[in-house]
C-alpha positions as CSV (number, residue, x, y, z in Angstrom):
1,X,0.0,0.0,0.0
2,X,1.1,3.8,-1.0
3,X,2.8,4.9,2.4
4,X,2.6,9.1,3.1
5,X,6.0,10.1,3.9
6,X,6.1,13.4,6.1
7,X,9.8,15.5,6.4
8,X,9.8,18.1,8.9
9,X,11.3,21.5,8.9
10,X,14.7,23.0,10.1
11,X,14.6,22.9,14.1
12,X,11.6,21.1,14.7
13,X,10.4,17.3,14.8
14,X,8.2,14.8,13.4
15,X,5.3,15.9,15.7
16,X,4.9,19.3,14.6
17,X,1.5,20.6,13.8
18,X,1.5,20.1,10.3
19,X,3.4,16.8,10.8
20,X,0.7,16.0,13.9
21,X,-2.1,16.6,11.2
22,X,-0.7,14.8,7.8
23,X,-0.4,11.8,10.9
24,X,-3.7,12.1,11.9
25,X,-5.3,12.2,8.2
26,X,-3.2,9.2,7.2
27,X,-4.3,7.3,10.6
28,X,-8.0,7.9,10.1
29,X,-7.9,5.9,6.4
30,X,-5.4,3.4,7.5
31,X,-2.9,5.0,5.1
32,X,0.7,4.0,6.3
33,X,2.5,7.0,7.6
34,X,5.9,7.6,8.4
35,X,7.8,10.7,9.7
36,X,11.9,10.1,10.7
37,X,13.4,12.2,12.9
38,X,15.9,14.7,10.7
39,X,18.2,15.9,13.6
40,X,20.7,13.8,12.4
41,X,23.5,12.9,13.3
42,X,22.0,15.3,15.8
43,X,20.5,19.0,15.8
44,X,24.0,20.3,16.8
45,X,26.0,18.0,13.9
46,X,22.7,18.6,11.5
47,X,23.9,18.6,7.8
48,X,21.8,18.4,4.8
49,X,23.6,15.3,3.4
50,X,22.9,13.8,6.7
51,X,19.6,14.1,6.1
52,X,19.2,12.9,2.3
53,X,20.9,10.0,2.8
54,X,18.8,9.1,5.5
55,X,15.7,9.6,3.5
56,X,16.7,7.9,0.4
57,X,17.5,4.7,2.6
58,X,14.2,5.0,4.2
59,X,12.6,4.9,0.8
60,X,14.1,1.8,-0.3
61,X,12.5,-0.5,2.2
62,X,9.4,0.7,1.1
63,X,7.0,-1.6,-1.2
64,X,6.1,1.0,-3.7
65,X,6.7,4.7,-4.0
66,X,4.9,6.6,-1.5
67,X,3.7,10.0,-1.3
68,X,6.6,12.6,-0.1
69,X,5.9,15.2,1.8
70,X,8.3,18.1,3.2
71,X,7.4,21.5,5.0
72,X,10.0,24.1,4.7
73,X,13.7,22.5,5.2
74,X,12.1,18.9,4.6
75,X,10.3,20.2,1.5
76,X,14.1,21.5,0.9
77,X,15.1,17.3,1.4
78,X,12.1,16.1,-0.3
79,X,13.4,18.0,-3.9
80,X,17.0,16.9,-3.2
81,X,15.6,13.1,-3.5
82,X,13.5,13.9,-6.1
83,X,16.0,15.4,-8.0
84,X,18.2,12.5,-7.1
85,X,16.2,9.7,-8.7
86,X,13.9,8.3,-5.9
87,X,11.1,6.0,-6.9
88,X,8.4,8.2,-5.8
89,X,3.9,8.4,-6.3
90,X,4.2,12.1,-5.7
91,X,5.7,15.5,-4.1
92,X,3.6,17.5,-1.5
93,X,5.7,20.7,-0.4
94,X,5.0,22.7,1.9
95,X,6.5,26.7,1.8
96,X,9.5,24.3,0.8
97,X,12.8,25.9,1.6
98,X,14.1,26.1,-1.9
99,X,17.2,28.0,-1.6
100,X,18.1,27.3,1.4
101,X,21.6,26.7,1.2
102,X,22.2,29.7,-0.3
103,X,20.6,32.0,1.8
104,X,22.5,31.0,4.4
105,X,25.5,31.2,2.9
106,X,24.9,34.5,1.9
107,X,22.0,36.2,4.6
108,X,23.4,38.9,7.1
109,X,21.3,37.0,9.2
110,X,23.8,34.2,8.9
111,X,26.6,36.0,9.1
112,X,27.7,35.6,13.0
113,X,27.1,31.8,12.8
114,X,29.3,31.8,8.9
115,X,31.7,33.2,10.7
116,X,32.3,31.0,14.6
117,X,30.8,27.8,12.9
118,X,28.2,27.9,15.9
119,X,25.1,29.8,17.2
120,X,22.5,29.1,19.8
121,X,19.1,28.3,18.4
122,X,15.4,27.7,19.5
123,X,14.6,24.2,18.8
124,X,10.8,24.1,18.3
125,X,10.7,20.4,18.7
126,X,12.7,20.7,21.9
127,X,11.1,24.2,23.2
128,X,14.6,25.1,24.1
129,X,17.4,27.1,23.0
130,X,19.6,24.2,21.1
131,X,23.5,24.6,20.0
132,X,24.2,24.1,16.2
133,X,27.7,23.6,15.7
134,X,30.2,24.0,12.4
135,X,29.4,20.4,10.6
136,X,26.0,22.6,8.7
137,X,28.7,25.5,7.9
138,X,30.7,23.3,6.0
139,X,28.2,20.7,3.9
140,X,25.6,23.6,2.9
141,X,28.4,24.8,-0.1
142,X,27.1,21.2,-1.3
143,X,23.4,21.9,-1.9
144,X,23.6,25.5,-3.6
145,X,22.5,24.5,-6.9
146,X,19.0,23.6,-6.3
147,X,18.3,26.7,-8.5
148,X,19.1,24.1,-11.3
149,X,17.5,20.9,-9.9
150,X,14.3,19.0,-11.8
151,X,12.0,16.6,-11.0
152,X,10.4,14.1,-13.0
153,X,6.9,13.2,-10.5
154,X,3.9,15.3,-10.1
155,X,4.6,17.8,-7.6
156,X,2.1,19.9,-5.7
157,X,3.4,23.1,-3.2
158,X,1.0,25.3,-1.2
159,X,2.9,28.5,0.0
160,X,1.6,31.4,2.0
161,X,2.0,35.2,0.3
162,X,3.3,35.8,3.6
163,X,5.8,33.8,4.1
164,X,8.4,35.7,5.9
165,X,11.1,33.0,5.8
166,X,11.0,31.9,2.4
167,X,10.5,34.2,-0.2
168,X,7.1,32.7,-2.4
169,X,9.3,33.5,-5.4
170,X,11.5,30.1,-4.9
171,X,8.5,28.4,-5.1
172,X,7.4,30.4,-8.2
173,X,10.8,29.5,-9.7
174,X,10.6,26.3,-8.8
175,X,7.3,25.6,-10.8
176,X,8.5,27.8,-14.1
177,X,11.6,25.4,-14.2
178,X,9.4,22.3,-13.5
179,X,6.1,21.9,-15.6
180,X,4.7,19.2,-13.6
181,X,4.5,21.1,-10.3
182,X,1.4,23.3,-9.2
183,X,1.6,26.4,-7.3
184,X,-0.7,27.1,-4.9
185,X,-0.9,30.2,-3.4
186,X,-2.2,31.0,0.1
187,X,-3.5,34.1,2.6
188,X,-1.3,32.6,5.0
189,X,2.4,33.1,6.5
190,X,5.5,30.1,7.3
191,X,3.6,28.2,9.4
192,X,0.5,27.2,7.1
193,X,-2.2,26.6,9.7
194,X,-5.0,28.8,8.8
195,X,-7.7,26.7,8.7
196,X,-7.9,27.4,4.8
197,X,-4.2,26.3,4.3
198,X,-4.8,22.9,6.4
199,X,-8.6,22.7,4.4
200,X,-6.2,22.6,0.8
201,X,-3.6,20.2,2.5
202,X,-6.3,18.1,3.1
203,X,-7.8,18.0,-0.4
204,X,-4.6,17.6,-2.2
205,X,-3.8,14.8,0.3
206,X,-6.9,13.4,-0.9
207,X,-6.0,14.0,-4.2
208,X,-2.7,12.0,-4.0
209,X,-4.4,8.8,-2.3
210,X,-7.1,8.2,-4.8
């Protein structure tokens, strides 16, 4: 059976409201749902390659290609598999952090940790300030090109005109270099949880589990 495959965002966990809710919509029609942890090796050690890997070994133990879903940094991993070659049903992202390498790389905002390899942040899975050491600093030069990257599965994204921490015009990007994604655009900010935003991400869910 089609397995939902949920990828949660930078500092945060599987059990995240949007993760909570993809959980409870795939539970409630016996849909097989899975959600790894991406802290790995942990938070403070976090690197993107870290995380693909881990993903595309999850993937193959499963029976067919499920349903990927990623909200912001996971929709960020969810791409880099696609782009890789996964076996997947479809992509669901979620204000997907396209870019994301680069903007750190290059953000002001970025600039103290660029510069010590290290910088104390709130972990929203851990409600807690959380260290993140050097090992990010040095792996994110890997994943700058994503500005180039293409994938060959129908892919869906829902991103809020509001989204103060990625710009809705990666997302637009993303679909003008990728004709078999659709945009959709919401009244909504980052987070995605106006009831309208979590109405669509129902019916698309619906959509992708005919």
């Amino acid at each position: 059976m089609t397995a939902l495959v949920y990828l949660h965002g930078f500092s945060s966990a599987p059990g995240g409201s949007k993760g909570s809710f993809c959980r409870r919509w795939a539970e409630a029609r016996g849909i097989p749902f899975l959600a790894p942890d991406l802290n790995l090796p942990s938070f403070e050690s976090l690197t993107v390659t870290a995380q693909v890997e881990a993903v595309e070994a999850l993937l193959r133990t499963l029976p067919e290609p499920p349903v990927l879903a990623g909200s912001s940094l996971g929709g960020f991993i969810a791409t880099a598999v696609a782009h890789g070659g996964a076996k997947l049903g479809s992509l669901l992202l979620l204000a997907p952090a396209i870019g994301f390498a680069a903007r750190r790389m290059a953000s002001p905002v970025w600039a103290d940790y660029r510069a010590r390899g290290e910088a104390q942040v709130y972990h929203y899975g851990q409600q807690r300030l959380v260290r993140l050491g050097p090992a990010l600093r040095g792996d994110l030069p890997e994943w700058m090109d994503d500005g180039t990257w293409r994938v060959q599965v129908p892919a869906t994204i829902l991103h809020g005109r509001h989204d103060e921490a990625v710009p809705l015009s990666e997302s637009e990007g993303f679909v003008a270099r990728n004709p078999g994604a659709t945009l959709h655009i919401l009244e909504d900010d980052h987070g995605l949880l106006a009831s309208a935003s979590l109405a669509l991400l129902a019916r698309v869910l619906e959509e992708a589990f005919p």
